[in-house]
C-alpha positions as CSV (number, residue, x, y, z in Angstrom):
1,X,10.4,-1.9,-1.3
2,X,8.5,-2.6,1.9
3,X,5.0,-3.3,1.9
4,X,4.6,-0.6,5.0
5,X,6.5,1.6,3.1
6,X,4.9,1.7,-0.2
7,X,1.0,2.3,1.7
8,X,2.6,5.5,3.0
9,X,5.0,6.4,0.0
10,X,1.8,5.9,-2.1
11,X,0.1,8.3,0.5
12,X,-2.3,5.4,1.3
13,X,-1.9,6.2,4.9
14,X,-0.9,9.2,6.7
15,X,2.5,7.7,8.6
16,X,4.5,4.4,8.5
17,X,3.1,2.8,11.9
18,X,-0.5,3.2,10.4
19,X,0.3,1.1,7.4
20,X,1.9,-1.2,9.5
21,X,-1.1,-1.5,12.1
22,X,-3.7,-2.1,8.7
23,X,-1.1,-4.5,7.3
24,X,-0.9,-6.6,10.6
25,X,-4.7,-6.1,11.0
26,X,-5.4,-7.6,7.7
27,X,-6.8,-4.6,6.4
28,X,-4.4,-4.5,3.7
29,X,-3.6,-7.4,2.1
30,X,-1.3,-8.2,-0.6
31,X,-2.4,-9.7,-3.6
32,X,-5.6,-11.4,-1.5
33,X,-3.3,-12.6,1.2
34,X,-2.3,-11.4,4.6
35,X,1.1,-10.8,4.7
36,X,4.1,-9.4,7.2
37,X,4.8,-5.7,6.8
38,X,8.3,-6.4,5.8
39,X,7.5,-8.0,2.7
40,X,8.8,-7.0,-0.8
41,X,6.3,-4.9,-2.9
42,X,6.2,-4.7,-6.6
43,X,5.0,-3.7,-9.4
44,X,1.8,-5.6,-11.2
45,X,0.4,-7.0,-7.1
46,X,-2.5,-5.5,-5.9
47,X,-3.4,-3.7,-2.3
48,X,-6.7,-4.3,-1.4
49,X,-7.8,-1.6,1.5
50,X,-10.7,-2.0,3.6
51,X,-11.9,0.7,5.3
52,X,-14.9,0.0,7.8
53,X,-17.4,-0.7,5.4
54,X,-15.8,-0.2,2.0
55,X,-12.8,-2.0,0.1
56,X,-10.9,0.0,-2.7
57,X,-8.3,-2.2,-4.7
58,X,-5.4,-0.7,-6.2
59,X,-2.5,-2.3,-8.9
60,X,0.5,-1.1,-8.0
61,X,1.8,0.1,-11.6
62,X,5.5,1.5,-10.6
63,X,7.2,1.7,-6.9
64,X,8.3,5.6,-6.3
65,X,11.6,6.2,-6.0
66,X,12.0,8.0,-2.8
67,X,9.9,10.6,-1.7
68,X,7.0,11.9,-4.1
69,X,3.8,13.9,-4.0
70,X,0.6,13.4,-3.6
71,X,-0.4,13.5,-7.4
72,X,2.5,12.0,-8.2
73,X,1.6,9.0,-5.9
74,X,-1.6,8.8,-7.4
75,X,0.2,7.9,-10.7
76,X,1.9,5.6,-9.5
77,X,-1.4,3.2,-9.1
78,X,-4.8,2.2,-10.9
């Protein structure tokens, strides 16, 4: 799945273009390193998010399978 896909499948941002904007930013990187929006996420990298002052990193445990909710997206990462 792509990488700008997955951050809003996972509900990690609020539309597509806004993962793609922090992923060409470098506010999301994959596994420690910048990378293109188009690459392949999956399962066992981690997403590292830095918001202004704060960083939250997540493992990606399972890629959704089309569409899901909120809690279920939450399930889908530790």
């Amino acid at each position: 799945m792509r990488f700008d896909v997955l951050l809003h499948e996972l509900r990690l941002f609020k539309s597509r273009p806004q993962g793609t904007a922090a992923v060409q930013a470098g506010e999301a990187p994959l596994d420690g390193a910048a990378v293109k929006p188009s690459r392949e996420a999956r399962a066992g990298q981690r997403i590292t998010l830095k918001f202004r002052e704060s960083t939250r990193t997540l493992e990606i445990l399972e890629l959704p399978r089309g569409s899901v909710s909120k809690e279920a997206a939450k399930a889908l990462v530790r």
